[in-house]
N, C-alpha and C positions, 0 to 999 in steps of 0.2 A: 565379594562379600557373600554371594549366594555361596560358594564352595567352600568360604570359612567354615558356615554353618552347617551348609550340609554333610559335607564330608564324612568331618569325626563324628556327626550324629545319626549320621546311616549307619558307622559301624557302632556307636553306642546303641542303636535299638536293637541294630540285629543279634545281639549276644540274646537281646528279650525271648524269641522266640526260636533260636538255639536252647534257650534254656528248660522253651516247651517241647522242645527234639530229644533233648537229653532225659529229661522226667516221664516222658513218653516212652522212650526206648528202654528206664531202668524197671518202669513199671511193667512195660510187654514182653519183658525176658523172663519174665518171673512166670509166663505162658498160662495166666487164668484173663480170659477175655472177660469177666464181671470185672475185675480189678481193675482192666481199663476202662472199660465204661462208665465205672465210678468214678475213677478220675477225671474222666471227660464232663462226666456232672455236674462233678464238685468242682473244678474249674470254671463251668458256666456259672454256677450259685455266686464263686466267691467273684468273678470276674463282674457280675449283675447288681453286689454288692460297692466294689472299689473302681467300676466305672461309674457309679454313679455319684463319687464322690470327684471325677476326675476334672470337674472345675476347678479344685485345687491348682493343679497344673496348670490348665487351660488360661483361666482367669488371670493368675498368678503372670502369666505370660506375656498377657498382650497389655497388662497394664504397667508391668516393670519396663516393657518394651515404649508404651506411649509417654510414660517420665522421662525416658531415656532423651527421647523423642523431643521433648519441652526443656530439655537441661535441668531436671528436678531431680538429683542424687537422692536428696533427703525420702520424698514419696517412693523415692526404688523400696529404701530399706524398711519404710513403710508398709507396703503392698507386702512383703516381705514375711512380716512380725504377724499383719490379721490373720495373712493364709496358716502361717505356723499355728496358731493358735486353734484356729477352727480343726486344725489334723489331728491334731492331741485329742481334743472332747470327741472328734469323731471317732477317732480307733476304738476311744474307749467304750461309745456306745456301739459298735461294732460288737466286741465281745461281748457285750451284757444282752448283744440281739440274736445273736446264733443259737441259742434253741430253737426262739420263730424262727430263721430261716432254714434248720435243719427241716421243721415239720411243714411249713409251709412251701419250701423250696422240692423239696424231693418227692411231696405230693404233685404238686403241677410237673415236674419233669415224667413222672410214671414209674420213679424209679424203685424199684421193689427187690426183695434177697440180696441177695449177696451183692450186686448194686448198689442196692440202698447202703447197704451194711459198710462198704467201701468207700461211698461215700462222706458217708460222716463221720468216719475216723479222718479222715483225710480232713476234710473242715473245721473240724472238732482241734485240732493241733495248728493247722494252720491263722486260726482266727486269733493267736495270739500275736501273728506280726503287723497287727492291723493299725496300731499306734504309730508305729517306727515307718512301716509302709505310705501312708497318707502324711506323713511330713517328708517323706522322700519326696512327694509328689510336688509341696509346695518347694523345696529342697530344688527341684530340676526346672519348676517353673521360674525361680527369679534364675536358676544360670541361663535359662535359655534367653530369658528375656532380656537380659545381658549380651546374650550372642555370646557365650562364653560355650562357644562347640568341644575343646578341647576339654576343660571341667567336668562338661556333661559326659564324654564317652569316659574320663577317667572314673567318673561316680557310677558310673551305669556297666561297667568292665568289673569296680571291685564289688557291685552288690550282685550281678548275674554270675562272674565267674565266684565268687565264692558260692554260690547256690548250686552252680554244676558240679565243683567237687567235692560240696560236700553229700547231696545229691547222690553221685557214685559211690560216695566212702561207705555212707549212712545205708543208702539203702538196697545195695549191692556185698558192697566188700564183708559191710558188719550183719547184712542180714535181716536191715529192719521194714527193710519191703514200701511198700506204701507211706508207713507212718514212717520212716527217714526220711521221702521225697519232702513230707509237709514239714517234715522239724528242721531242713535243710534250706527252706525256705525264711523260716521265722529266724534265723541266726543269719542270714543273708543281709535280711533285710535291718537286722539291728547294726548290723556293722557298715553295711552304708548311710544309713542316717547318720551314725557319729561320725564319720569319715567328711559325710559333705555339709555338719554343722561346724564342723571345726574349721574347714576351707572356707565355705561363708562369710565365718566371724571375722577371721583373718584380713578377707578381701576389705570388708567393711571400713569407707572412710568414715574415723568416732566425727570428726568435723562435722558432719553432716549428718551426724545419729539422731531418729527423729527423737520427741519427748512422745512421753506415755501418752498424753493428751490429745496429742496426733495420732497416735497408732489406733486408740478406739476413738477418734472422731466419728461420731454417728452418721454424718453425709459418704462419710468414704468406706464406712461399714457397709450403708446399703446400698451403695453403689457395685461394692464388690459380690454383697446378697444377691443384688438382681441378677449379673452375669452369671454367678452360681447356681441361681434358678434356672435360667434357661440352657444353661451347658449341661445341667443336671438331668432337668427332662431330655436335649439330646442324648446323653450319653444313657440315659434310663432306657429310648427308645431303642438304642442301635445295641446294646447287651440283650433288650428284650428280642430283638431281632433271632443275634447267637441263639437264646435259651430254644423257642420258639422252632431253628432249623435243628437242635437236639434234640426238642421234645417232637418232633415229626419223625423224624431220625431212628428215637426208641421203637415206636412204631413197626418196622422191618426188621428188628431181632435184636440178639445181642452182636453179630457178627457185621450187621451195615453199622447198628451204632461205633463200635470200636473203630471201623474202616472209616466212617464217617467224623472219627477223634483223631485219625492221623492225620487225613487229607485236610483238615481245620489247620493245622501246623505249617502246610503250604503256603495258605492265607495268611496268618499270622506272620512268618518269612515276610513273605510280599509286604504286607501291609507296615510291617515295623520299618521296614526294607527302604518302605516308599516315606517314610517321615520322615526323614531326613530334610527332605527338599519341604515338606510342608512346615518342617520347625523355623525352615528361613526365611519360609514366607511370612510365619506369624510374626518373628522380630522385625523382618525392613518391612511389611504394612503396616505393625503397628508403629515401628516408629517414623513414617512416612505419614503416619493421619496426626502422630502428636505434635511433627512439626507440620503438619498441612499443608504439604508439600505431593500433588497430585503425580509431576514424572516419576518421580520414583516409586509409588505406589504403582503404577503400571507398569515399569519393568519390570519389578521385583514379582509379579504374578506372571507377566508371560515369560521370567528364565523360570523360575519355578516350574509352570506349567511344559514348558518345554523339555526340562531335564527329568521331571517325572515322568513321562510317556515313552521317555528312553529310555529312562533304569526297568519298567513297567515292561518292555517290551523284551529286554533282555533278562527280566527275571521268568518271565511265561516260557520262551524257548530254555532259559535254563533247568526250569521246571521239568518240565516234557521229556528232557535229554535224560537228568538223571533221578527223576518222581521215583520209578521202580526201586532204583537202589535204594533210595532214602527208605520206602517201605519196607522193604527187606532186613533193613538196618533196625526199623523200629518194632517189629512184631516177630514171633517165632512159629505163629500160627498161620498156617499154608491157607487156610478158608479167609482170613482177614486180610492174608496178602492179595488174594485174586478178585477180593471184593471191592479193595481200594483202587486196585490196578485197572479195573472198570468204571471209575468215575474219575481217572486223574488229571483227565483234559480238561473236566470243568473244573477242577480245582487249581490248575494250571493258570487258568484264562483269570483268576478272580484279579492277578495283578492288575491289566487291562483293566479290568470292568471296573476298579476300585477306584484306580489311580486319579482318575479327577477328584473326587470326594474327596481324597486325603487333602490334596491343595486345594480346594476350597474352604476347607475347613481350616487349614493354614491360615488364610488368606482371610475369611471371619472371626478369627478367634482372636489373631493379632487386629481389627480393628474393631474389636469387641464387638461387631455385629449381632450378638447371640442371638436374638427374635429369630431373624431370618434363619439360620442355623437351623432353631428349634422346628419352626413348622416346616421347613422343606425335609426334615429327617420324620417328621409325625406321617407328614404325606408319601414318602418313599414307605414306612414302615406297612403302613398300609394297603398300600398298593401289592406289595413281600406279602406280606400274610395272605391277601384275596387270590395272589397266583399259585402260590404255593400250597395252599388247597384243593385248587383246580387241578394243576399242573400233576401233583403227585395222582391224583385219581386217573389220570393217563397216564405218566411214565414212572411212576413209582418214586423213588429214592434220587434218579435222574432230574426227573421234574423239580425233584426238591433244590438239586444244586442251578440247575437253569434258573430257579424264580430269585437261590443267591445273587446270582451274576448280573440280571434284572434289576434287583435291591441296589446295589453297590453302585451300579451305573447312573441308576435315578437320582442318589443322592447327590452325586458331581454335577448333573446337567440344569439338575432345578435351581441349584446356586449358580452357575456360572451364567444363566437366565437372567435373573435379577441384580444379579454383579454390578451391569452399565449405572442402574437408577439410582443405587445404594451410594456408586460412587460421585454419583451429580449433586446425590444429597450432601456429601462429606464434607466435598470439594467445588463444588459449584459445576452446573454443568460449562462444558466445554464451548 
């Protein structure tokens, strides 16, 4: 059951941050190192914006997963419809907020000239996929929570692979530079949302279709409010984190920032890399606590935890072997290649460092733990910021990626800490 899961959805995320390889490599051929810094920005802003919204998913997940769990069909398609809903008004207030976060977001980051300038074209066009993007999100959350891994890498294949090609068409073949990478995106993203409302509806048994009366039942609105709130503030803390190691980043020039916007793609690799195995954690714990069934709850986190540490450790050495190439592949600029080529081992190692957190997070989300979640990511965040101050005032740009790897580490070990008493509480202690 673990390998159902995880399998096709290791290779659904990784297309994710292939697709940050390929937007990276169209924008660094184009050989102005503001353009990518900008992008690297504007990625943080809009990534700061639509993780924060990434309870959709999360939420979505471990509660489709716990109906599952109880034999309640009807509440699947339930949990379903709220999430849907809430992704609509959200996109929409999405684009009515992107002035504030142009002026607010690219003050705090430092970013200025032609940076600046880069950046908010790039957001400025992209802020229209915001609608379509955040019901992808509730869209992936009931398949996952289905345990429907096959669905997922098909929806996650047609909305990233059409974003690569179009991507190279747009802003390569045709010319349109930066503002094709972001209009590549917003047409990506519309065509996998109708793509995976269509399969959705299909799946849907009408037998079991909830009434409207159900769908906004107030106890199960704020039910799914609460989780939303505290996935919210995690996911607000660990985006702040990102912004936070690019605004220290900017700091060192424009040439560590660029170097320091590839080797993020390593991470990103790794980390989509590593979900797989945490997306199978959140459907068998959650559906392990709906039916309240404690063995299977703890296998399902130590193959998890097992399989993660393996893919983790084969992605760090795969790193290491071929980091250089990928650089070379993704910049034309000889000072940004030898800049990144100097920090690749700690960008190498973030597999390692992560890879508990992601299965813990797994492993919380699907038994909607979110409290817990939220303050061991406040307390990790914390800890990231006080070293990463320190630390850069001794090794500069180094310092910065060691107090990364620090961060990532803290967040897996402070949950897997509290994991025993959470689980005594669930399930009774043993």
């Amino acid at each position: 059951m673990v390998l159902a899961i995880a399998v096709p959805m290791t290779l659904a995320f990784l297309t994710t941050p292939l697709l940050g390889l390929v937007d990276t490599a169209v924008v660094g051929r184009l050989g102005d190192a503001a353009l990518l810094g900008g992008l690297a920005i504007a990625a943080i802003l809009f990534d700061f914006v639509f993780t924060t919204f990434n309870f959709l998913r999360s939420s979505t997940t471990g509660l489709v997963a716990q109906a599952m769990g109880r034999d309640d069909p009807t509440e699947e398609q339930a949990v379903f419809w709220r999430s849907l809903m809430i992704a609509v008004v959200a996109g929409i207030a999405v684009i009515a907020a992107i002035p504030l976060l142009l002026a607010g977001g690219l003050a705090f980051m430092g970013a200025q000239g032609a940076v600046a300038a880069a950046a908010s074209t790039y957001l400025a066009i992209r802020a229209l996929s915001a609608p379509a993007a955040l019901a992808n999100y509730a869209i992936l959350g009931y398949v996952l929570g289905r345990g429907m891994g096959g669905t997922g890498l098909f929806l996650q294949t047609v909305i990233n692979g059409t974003n690569v090609l179009l991507s190279i068409w747009l802003g390569l073949k045709l010319g349109y530079g930066l503002e094709g990478v972001a209009l590549a995106t917003v047409i990506a993203e519309m065509v996998g949302c109708a793509a995976g409302l269509l399969i959705i509806r299909r799946k849907f048994d009408r037998v079991h279709a909830p009434s409207w009366k159900r769908i906004i039942d107030r106890a199960s609105i704020l039910k799914l409010m609460a989780l939303n709130n505290d996935i919210m503030i995690r996911s607000f803390a660990l985006i702040a984190a990102f912004a936070w190691f690019t605004r220290l980043g900017t700091g060192f020039g424009e040439t560590t920032l660029a170097a320091n916007a590839i080797l993020m793609n390593f991470f990103m690799i790794a980390g989509y890399y590593l979900d797989g195995f945490a997306t199978a954690a959140e459907q068998l714990a959650g559906r392990a606590v709906g039916a309240r069934y404690r063995p299977a709850f703890e296998k399902a986190v130590r193959l998890t935890v097992i399989w993660g540490f393996a893919l983790a450790g084969f992605t760090t050495i795969l790193l290491l072997l071929f980091g250089g190439w990928v650089i070379n592949l993704m910049t034309t600029l000889e000072s940004v290649r030898i800049e990144a080529g100097t920090y690749m081992v700690w960008a190498a190692l973030t597999a390692l460092s992560g890879v508990l957190a992601f299965e813990m997070d797994g492993v919380f989300i699907g038994a909607t733990w979110s409290r817990d979640m939220r303050n061991m990511m406040l307390l990790s965040l914390a800890l990231f910021i006080a070293l990463s101050l320190g630390l850069t005032q001794i090794w500069g740009n180094q310092g910065l990626w060691i107090s990364l790897n620090i961060f990532l580490a803290a967040r897996g070990f402070t949950l897997l800490a509290i994991l025993p008493r959470r689980m005594d509480r669930a399930f009774g202690a043993a």
